[in-house]
N, C-alpha and C positions, 0 to 999 in steps of 0.2 A: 504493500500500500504506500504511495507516495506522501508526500507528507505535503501539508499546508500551502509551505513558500512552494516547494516544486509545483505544483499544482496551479499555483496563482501566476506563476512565471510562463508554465507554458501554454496558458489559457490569454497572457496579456499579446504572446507572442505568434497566438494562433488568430487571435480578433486585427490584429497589426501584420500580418503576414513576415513575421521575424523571426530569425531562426531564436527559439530559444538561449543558444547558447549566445549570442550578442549579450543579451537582457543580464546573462548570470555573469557575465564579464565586466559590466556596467553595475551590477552588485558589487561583486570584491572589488571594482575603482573606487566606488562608494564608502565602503569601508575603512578602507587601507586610509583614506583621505580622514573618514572621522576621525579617525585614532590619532593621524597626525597633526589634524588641528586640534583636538581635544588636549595633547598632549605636548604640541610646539615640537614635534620629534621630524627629523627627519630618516628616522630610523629604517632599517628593511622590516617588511612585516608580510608573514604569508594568511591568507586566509580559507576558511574551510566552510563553506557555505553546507547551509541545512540540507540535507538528504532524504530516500528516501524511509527512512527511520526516526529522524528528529528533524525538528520544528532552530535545533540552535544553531548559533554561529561561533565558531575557534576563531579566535585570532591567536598569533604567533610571531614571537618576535624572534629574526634570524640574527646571531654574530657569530663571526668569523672567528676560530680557534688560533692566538699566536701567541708566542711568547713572552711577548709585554705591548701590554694596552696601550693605545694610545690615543683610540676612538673610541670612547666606554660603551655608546650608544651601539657599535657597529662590531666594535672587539670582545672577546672574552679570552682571559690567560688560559696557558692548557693546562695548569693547577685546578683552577675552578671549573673547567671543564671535564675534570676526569673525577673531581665531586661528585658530580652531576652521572656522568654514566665512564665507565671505565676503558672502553673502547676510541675513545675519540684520541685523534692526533692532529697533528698543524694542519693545518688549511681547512679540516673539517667545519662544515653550518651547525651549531648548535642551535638547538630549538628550544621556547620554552612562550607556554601559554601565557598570556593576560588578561587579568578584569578589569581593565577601568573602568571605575566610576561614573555615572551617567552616560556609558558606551552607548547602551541601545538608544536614547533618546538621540543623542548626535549622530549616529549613523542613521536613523530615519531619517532627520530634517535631510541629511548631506546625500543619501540614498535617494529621493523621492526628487531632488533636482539634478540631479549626474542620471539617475535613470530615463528620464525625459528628455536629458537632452540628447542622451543613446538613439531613447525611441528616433527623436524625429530626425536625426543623422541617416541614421537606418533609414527610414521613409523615403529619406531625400536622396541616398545612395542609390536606391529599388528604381523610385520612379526614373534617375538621369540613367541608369542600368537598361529600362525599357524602354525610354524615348530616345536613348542613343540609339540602340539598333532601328529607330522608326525613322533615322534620316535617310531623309530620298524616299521616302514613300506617304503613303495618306494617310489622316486621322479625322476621324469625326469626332465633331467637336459645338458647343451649345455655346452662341453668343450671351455672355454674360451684358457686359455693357461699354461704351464706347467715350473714352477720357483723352483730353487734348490728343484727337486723334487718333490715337493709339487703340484699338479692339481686344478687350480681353476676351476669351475663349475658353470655356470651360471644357476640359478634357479626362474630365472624368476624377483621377487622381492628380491631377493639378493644374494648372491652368496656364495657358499659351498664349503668345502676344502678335499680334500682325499689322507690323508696323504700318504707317501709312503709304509708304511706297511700295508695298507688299499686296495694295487693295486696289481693287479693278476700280477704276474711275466709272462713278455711278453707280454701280454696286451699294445696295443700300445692309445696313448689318443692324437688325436689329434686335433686341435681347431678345431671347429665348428659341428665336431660331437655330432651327439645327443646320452644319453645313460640312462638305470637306473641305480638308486643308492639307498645304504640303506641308514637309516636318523639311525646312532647307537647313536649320540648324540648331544643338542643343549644349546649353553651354554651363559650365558649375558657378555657381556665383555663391557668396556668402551666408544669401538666404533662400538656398535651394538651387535645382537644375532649371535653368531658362530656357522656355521651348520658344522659336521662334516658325515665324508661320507664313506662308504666302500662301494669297489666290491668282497671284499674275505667273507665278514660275512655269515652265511650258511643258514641268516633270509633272505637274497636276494634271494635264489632258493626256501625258502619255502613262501612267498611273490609272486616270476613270478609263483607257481605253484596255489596259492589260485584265481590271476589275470584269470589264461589261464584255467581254468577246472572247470566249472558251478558248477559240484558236490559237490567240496570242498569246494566252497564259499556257495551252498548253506547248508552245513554238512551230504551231503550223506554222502559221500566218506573221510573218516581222513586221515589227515598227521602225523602219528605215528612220523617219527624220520628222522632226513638228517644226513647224513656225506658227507664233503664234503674238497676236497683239490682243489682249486680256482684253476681255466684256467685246469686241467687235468683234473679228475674226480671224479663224486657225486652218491651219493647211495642215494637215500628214501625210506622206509615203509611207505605203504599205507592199508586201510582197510576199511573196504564197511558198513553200518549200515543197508544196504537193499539187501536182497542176490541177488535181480533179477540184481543188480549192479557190475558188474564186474572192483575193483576199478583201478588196472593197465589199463584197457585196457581203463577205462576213464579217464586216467593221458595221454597215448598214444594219444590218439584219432584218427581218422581218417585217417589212412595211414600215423601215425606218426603225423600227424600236431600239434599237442596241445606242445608235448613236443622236434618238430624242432623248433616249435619258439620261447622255452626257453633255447635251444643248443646256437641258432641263439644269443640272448641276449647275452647269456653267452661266446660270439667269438669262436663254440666250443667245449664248456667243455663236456664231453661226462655222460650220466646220466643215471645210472641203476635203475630201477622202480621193489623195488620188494616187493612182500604179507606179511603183516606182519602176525605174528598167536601168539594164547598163548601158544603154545608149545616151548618152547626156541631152540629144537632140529630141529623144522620144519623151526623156524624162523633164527636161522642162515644158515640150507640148501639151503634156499631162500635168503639168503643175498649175497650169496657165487653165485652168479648169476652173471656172464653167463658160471661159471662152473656147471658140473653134479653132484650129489653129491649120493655114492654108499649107505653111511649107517651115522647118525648122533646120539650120544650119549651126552646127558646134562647132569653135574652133579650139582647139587644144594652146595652144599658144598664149595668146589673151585669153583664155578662159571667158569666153563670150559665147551666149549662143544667140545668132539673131531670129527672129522670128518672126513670119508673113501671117497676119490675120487679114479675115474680110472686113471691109470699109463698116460695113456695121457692127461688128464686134470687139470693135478698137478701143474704145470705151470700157466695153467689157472685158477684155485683155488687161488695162493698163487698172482699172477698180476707180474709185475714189479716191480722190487726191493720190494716186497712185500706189494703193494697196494691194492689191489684186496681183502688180506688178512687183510688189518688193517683197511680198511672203515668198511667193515663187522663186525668185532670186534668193532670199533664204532658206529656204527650204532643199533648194536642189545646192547651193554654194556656185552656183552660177551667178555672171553678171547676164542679162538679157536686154538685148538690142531688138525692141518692136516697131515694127512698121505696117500702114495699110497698103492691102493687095494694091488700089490704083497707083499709089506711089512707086511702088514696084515696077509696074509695066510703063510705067511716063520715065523712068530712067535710066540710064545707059549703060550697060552691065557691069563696065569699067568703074562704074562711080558710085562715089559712096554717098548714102541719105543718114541722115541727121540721126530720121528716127526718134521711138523715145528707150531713153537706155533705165534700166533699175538696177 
């Protein structure tokens, strides 16, 4: 039958998820400390924590067996040591028990604040221990509330920060929402492990993308490459390792569902899925999606691919203030050189158009 303390130790240690033996380690600190403030000692002292048979505590004060004392707290002669038990010789620990006076009450007071600050050392160890290994992946996480900017984030066993240069412009965060979030970094600080967090990093849409589509979690289907500008719009390359796998259309899924409900996530952001290939010239054509694209030339050299769209699509080639055109160029690490088909045929094969480049 265990006894009391054991008992209460690893009942505090099972409610806190702590290995028991921390908590009895944080005991005998506890102690060793009362006795030496009780007693101004700096003395060695071993401790013998309650068992399962008794409810007591031994303390023990150790000194070193030599010849002549010098450190009375720390030495004993080997005259007086072979009083004591007949076998010792130099360099031997003599041991011998102590009761001071009002021991137990100063070791509760000194116990009960050295154990707590164990507890929450421990706590804080656990949690940077689990949110370390969470860098570079998701965590879902409950908007607490939102201070000079800054979004705290309840994550369950403790709470994460997303800075403001971390949050999609217009993006609205409001308490009690639930949401996900990247773990981009987690760092030890004084008063615990700091999780930091973003919604804008582009490892957050290739993360909902490995969560939402079997394929890629299991390595049918790769995720080649993202570009992506947070709350408008994201580009990926994807590519199939099994032909009979058609890897867009398993990013898609089912009348859209796979990648609505990483729009949905994302409040939105609108997501082009397009093939990647080894051909840089097929590969930016398909980047340049959901324009047409007439005719695509790569040049290895400049690292340019230009590209012939039709007179109506040029617009839609180049996006918005020219987005359409710059994801594509990040996305593939190509620079691209766009032109409309009539400019093409009005110029002389020799000569070069202006174009618009991204």
């Amino acid at each position: 039958m265990k006894s009391e303390f054991v008992q209460a130790i690893e009942a505090v240690g099972k409610e806190k998820g702590i290995n028991p033996e921390v908590l009895f380690d944080a005991v005998k600190e506890a102690v060793v400390s009362a006795y030496k403030k009780n007693y101004d000692s700096s003395q060695t002292v071993r401790v013998e924590l309650p068992n399962d048979k008794s409810n007591e505590f031994h303390v023990f004060e150790q000194r070193k067996v030599v010849e002549q004392v010098v450190k009375p707290h720390d030495e004993i002669s080997l005259e007086e040591a072979l009083n004591l038990n007949p076998n010792y010789v130099l360099g031997d620990i003599v041991e011998q028990e102590v009761f001071p006076k009002n021991f137990s009450r100063v070791a509760v007071q000194n116990a009960k604040q050295i154990i707590m600050q164990r507890i929450r050392e421990a706590e804080r160890n656990m949690v940077y221990d689990k949110f370390s290994e969470r860098e570079d992946d998701i965590v879902n996480g409950t908007i607490q509330r939102v201070e000079r900017g800054t979004v705290y984030v309840d994550l369950g066993s403790t709470e994460g920060l997303l800075m403001s240069n971390e949050q999609v412009t217009g993006e609205k965060y409001i308490p009690y929402d639930r949401m996900k979030f990247y773990v981009i970094e987690v760092k030890k600080t004084g008063k615990g492990p700091q999780i930091m967090l973003s919604r804008t990093h582009p490892g957050l849409l290739k993360r909902l993308f490995e969560l939402e589509v079997p394929e890629i979690h299991d390595g049918i289907v790769e995720l080649k490459s993202v570009a992506r500008e947070a709350g408008m719009r994201s580009k990926i390359s994807v590519w199939s390792n099994d032909e009979k796998v058609d890897p867009v259309g398993s990013c898609v899924g089912h009348k859209g569902m796979r990648v609505q409900n990483i729009v949905n996530e994302l409040r939105g952001e609108k997501i082009d899925i397009v093939k990647f290939d080894t051909d840089p010239a097929v590969y930016v054509a398909n980047a340049l999606s959901p324009s047409q694209v007439v005719n695509a030339v790569a040049s290895e050299e400049e690292k340019i691919c230009r590209v012939v769209v039709p007179d109506y699509q040029l617009s839609l080639a180049i996006g918005k203030e020219g987005q359409n055109a710059r994801l594509a160029a990040k996305l593939t690490g190509w620079k691209i050189d766009i032109k409309p088909e009539s400019q093409v045929e009005e110029e002389e094969p020799e000569q070069e158009g202006s174009g618009e480049e991204a």
